[in-house]
Biopython code that builds the backbone (N, CA, C, O; Angstrom):
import numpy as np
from Bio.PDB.StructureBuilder import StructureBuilder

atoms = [
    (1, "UNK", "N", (-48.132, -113.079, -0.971)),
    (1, "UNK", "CA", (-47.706, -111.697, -1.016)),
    (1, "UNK", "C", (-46.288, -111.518, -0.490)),
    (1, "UNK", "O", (-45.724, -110.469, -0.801)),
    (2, "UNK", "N", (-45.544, -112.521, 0.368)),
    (2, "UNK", "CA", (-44.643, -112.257, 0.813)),
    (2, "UNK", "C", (-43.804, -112.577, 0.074)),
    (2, "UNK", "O", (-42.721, -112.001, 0.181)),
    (3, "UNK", "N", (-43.983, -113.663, -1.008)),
    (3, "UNK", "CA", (-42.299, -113.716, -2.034)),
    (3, "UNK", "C", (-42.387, -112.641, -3.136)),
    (3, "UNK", "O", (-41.518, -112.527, -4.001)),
    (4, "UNK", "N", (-43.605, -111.768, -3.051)),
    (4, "UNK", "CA", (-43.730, -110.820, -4.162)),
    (4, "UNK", "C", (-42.994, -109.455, -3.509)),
    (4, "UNK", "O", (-42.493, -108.576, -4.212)),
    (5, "UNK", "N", (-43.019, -109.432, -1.917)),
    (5, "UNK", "CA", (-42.943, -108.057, -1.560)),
    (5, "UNK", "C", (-41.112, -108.280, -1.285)),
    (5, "UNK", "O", (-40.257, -107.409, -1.127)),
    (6, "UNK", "N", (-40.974, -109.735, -1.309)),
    (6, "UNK", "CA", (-38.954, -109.815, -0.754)),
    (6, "UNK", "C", (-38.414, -109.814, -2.476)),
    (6, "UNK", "O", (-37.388, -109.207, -2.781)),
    (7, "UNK", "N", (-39.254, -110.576, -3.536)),
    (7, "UNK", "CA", (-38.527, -109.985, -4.739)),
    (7, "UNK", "C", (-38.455, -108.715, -5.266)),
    (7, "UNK", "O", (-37.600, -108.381, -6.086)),
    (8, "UNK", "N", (-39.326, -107.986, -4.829)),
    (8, "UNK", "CA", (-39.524, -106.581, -5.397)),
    (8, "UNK", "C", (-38.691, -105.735, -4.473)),
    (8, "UNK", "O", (-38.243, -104.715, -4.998)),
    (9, "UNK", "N", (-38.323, -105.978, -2.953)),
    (9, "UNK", "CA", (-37.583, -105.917, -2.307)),
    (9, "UNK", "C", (-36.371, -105.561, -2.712)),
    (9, "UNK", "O", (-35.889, -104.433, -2.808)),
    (10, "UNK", "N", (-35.764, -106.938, -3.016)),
    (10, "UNK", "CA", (-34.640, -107.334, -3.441)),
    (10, "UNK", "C", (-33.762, -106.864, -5.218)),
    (10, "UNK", "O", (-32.615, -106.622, -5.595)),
    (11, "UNK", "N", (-34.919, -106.933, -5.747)),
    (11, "UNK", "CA", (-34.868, -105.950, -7.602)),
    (11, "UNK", "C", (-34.541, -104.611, -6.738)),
    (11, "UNK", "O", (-33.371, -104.436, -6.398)),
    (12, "UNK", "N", (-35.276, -103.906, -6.466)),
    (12, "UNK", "CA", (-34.629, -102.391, -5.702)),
    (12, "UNK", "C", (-33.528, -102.115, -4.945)),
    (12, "UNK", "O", (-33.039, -100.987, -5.006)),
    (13, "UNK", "N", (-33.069, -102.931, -4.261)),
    (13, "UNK", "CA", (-31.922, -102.913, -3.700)),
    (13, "UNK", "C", (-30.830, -102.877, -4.410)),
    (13, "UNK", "O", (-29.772, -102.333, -4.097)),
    (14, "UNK", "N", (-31.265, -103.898, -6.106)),
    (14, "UNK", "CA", (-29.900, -103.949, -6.963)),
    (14, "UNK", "C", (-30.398, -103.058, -7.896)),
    (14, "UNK", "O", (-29.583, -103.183, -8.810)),
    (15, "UNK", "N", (-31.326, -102.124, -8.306)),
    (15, "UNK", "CA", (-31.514, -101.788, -9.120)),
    (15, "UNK", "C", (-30.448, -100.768, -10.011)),
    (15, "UNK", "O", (-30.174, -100.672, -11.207)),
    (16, "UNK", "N", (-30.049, -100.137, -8.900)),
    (16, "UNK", "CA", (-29.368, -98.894, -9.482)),
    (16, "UNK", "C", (-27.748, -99.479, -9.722)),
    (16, "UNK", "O", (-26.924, -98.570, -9.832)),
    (17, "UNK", "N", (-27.330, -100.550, -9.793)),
    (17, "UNK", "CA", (-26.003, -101.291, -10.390)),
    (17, "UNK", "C", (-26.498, -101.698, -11.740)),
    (17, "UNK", "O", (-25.617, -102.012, -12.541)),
    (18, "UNK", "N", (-27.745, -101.754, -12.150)),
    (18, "UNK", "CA", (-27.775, -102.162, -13.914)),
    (18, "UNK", "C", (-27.704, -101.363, -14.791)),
    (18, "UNK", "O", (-28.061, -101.648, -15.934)),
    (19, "UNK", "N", (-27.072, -99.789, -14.350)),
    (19, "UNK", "CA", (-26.612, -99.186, -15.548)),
    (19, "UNK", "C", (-24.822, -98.855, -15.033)),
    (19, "UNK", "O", (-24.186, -97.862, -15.385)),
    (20, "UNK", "N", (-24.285, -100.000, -14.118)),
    (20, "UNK", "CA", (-22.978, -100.125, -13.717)),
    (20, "UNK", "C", (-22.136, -100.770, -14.779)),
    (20, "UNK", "O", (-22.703, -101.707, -15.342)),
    (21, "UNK", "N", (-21.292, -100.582, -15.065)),
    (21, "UNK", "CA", (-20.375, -101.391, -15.611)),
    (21, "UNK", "C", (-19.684, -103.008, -14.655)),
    (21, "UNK", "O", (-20.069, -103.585, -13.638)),
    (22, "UNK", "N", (-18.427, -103.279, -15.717)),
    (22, "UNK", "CA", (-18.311, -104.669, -14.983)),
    (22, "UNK", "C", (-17.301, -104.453, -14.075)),
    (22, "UNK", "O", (-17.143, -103.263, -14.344)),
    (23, "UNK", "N", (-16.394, -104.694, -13.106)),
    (23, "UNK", "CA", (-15.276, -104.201, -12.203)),
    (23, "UNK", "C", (-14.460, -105.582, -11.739)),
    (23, "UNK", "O", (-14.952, -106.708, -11.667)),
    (24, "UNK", "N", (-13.315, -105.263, -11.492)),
    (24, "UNK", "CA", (-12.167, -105.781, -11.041)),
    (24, "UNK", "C", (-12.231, -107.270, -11.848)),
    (24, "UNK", "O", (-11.432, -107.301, -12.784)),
    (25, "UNK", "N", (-13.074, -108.591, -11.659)),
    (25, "UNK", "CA", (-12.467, -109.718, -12.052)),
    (25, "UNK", "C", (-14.082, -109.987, -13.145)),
    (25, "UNK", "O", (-14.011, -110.798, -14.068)),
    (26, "UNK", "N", (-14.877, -109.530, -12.988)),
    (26, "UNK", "CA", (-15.958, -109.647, -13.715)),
    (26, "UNK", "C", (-15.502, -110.189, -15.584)),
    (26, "UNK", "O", (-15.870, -111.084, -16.345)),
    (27, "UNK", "N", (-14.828, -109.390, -15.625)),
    (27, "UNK", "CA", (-14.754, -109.850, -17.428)),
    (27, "UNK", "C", (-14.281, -111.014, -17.472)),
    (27, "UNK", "O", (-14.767, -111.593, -18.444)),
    (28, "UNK", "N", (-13.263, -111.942, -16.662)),
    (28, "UNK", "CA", (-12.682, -113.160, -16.620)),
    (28, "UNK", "C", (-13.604, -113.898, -16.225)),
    (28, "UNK", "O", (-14.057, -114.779, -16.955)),
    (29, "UNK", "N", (-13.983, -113.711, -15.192)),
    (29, "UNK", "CA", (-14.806, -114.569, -14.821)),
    (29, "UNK", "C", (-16.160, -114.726, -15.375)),
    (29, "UNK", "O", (-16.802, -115.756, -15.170)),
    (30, "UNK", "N", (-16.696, -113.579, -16.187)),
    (30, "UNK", "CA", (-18.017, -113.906, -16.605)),
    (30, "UNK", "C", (-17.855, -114.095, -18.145)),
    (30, "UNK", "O", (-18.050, -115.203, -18.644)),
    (31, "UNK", "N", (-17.582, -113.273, -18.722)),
    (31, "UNK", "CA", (-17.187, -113.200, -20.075)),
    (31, "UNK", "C", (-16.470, -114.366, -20.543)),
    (31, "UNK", "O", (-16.870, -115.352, -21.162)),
    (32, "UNK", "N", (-14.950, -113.937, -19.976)),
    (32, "UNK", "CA", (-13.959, -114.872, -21.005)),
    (32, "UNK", "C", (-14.042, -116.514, -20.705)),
    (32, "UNK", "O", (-13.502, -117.363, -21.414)),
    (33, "UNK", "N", (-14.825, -116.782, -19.516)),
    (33, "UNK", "CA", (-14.745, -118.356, -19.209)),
    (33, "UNK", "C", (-14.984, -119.275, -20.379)),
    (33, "UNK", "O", (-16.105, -119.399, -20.873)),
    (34, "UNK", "N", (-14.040, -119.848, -20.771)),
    (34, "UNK", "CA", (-14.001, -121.179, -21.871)),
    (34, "UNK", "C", (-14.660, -122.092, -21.951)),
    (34, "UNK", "O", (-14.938, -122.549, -23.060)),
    (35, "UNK", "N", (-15.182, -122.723, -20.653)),
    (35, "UNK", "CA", (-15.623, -123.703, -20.550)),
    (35, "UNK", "C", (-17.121, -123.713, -20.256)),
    (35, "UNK", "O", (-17.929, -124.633, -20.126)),
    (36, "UNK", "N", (-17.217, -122.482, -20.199)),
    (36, "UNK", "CA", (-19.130, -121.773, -20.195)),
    (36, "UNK", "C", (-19.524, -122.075, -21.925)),
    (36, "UNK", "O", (-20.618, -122.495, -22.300)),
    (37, "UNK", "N", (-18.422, -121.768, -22.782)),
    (37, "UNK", "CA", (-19.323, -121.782, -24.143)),
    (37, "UNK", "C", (-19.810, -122.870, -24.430)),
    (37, "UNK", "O", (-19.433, -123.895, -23.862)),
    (38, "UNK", "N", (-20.992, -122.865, -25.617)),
    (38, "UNK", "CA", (-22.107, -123.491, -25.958)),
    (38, "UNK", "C", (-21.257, -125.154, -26.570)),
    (38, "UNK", "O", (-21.660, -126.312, -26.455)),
    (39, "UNK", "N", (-20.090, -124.653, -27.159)),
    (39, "UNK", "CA", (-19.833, -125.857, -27.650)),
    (39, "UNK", "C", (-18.021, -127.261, -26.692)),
    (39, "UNK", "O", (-17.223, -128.160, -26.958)),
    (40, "UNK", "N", (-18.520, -126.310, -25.577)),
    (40, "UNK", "CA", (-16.943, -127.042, -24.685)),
    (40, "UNK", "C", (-18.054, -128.077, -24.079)),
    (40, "UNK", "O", (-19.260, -127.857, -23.964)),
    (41, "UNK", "N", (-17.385, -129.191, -23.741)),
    (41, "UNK", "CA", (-18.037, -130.233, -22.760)),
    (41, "UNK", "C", (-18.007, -130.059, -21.505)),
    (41, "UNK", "O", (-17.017, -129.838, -20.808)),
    (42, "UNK", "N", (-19.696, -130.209, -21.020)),
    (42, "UNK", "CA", (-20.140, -130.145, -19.954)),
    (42, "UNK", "C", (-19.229, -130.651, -18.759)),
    (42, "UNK", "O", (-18.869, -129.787, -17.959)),
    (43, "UNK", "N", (-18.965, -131.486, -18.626)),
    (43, "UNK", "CA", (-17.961, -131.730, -17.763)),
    (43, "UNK", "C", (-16.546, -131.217, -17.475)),
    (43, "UNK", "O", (-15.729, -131.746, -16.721)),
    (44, "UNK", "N", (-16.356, -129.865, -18.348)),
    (44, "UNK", "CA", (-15.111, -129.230, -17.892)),
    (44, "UNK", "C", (-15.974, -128.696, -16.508)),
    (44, "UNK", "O", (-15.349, -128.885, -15.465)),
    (45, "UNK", "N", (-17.087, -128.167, -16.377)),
    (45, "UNK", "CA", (-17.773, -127.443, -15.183)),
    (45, "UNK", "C", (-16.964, -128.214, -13.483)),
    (45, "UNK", "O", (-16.805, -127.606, -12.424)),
    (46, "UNK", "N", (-16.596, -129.698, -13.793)),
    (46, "UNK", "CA", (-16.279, -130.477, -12.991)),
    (46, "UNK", "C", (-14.769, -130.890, -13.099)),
    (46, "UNK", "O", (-14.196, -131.687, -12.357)),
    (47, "UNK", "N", (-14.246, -130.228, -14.123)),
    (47, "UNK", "CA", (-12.983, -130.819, -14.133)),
    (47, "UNK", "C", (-12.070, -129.640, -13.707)),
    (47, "UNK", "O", (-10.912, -129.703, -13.295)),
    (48, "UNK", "N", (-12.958, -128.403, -13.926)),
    (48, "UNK", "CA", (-11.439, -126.897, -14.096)),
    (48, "UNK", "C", (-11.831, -126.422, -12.575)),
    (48, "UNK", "O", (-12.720, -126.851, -11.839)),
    (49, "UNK", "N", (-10.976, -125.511, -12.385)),
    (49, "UNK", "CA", (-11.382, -124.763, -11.204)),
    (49, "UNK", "C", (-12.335, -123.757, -11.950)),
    (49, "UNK", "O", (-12.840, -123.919, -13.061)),
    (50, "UNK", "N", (-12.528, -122.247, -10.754)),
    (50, "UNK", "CA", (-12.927, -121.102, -11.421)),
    (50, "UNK", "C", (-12.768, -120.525, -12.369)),
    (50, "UNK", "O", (-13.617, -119.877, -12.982)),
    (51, "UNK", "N", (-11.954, -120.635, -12.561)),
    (51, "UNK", "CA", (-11.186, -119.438, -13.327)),
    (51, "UNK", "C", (-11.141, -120.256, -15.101)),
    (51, "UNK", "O", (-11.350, -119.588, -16.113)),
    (52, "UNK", "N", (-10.960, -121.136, -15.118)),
    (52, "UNK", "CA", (-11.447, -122.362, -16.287)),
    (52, "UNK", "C", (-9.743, -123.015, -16.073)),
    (52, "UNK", "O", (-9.528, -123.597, -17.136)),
    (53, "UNK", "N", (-8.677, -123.134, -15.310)),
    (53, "UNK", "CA", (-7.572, -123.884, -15.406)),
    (53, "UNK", "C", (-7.841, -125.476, -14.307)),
    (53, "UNK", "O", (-8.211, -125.661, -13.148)),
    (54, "UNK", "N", (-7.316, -126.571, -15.721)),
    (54, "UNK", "CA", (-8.033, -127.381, -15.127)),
    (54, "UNK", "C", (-7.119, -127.827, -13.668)),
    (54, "UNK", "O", (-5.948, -127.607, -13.362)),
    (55, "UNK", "N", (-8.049, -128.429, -13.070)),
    (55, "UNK", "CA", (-7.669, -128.502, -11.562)),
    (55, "UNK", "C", (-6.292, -129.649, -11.560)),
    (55, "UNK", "O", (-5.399, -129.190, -10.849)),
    (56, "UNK", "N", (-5.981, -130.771, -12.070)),
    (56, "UNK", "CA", (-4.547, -131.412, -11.726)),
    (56, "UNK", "C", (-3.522, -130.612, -12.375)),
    (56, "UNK", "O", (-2.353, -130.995, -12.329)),
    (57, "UNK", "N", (-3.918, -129.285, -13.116)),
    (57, "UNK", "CA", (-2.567, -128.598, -12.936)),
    (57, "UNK", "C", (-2.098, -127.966, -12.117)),
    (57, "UNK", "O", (-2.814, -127.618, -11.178)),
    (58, "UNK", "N", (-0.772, -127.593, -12.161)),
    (58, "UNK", "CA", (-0.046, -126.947, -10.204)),
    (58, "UNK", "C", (-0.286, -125.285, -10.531)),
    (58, "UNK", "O", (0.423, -124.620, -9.777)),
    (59, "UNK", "N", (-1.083, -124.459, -11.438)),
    (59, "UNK", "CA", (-1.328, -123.340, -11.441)),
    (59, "UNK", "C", (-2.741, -123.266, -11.334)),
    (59, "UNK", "O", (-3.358, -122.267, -11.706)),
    (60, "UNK", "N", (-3.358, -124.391, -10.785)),
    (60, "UNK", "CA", (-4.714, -124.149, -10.480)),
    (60, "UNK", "C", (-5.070, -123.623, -9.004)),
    (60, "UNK", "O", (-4.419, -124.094, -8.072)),
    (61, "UNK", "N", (-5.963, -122.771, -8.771)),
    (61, "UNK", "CA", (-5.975, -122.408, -7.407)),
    (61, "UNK", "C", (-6.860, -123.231, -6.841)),
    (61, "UNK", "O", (-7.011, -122.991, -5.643)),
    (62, "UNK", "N", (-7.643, -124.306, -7.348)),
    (62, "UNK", "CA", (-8.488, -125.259, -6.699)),
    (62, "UNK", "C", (-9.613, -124.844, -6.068)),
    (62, "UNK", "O", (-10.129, -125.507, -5.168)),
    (63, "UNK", "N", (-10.240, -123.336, -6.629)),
    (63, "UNK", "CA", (-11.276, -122.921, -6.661)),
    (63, "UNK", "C", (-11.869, -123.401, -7.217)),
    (63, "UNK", "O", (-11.828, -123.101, -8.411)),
    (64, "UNK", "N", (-12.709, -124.332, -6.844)),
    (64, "UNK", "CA", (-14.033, -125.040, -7.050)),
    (64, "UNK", "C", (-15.498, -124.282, -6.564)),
    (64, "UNK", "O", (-15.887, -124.374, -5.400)),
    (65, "UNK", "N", (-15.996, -123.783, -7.253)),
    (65, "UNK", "CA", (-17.531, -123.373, -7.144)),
    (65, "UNK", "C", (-18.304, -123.545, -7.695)),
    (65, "UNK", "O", (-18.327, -122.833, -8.699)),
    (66, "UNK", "N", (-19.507, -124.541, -7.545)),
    (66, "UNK", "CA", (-20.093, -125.361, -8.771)),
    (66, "UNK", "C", (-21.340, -124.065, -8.196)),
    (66, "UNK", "O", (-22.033, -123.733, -9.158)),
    (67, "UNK", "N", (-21.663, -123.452, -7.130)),
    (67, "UNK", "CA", (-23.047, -122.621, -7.275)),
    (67, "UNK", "C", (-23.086, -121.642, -8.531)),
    (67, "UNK", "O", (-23.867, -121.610, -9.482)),
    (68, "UNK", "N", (-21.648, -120.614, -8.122)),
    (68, "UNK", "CA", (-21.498, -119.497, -9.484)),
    (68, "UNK", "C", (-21.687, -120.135, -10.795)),
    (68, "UNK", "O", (-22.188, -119.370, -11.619)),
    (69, "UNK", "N", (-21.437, -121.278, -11.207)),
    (69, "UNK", "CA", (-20.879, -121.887, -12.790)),
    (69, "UNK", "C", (-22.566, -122.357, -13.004)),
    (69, "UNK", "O", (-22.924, -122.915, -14.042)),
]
sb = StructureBuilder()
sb.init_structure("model")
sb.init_model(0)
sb.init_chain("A")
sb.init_seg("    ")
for serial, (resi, resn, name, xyz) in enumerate(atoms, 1):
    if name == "N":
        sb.init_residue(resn, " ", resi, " ")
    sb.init_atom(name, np.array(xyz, "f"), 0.0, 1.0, " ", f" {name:<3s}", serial, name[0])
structure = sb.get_structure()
């Protein structure tokens, strides 16, 4: 009963943001990422930073976050 009462919990807490729109970096980062689509190789996930610029270039910010991706 207790992972039923912290998910149901937790759905209510966000509930009222799912008729929110997207804000500040959301469309880049969720949308336009390149290296999310179905047909780029898996291993850009490990090669780019966040943002999809790959990391040995000098305009990469070396944001690495493999949890979000």
């Amino acid at each position: 009963w207790s992972s039923l009462f912290i998910a149901l919990s937790s759905f209510l807490c966000y509930i009222n943001s799912l008729n929110c729109g997207l804000v500040f970096d959301d469309r880049p980062a969720i949308i336009e990422i390149m290296y999310l689509r179905p047909k780029a190789p898996w291993l850009n996930i490990f090669l780019n930073d966040f943002w999809g610029t790959p990391m040995k270039k000098e305009e990469s910010h070396k944001s690495y976050r493999p949890l979000c991706v």
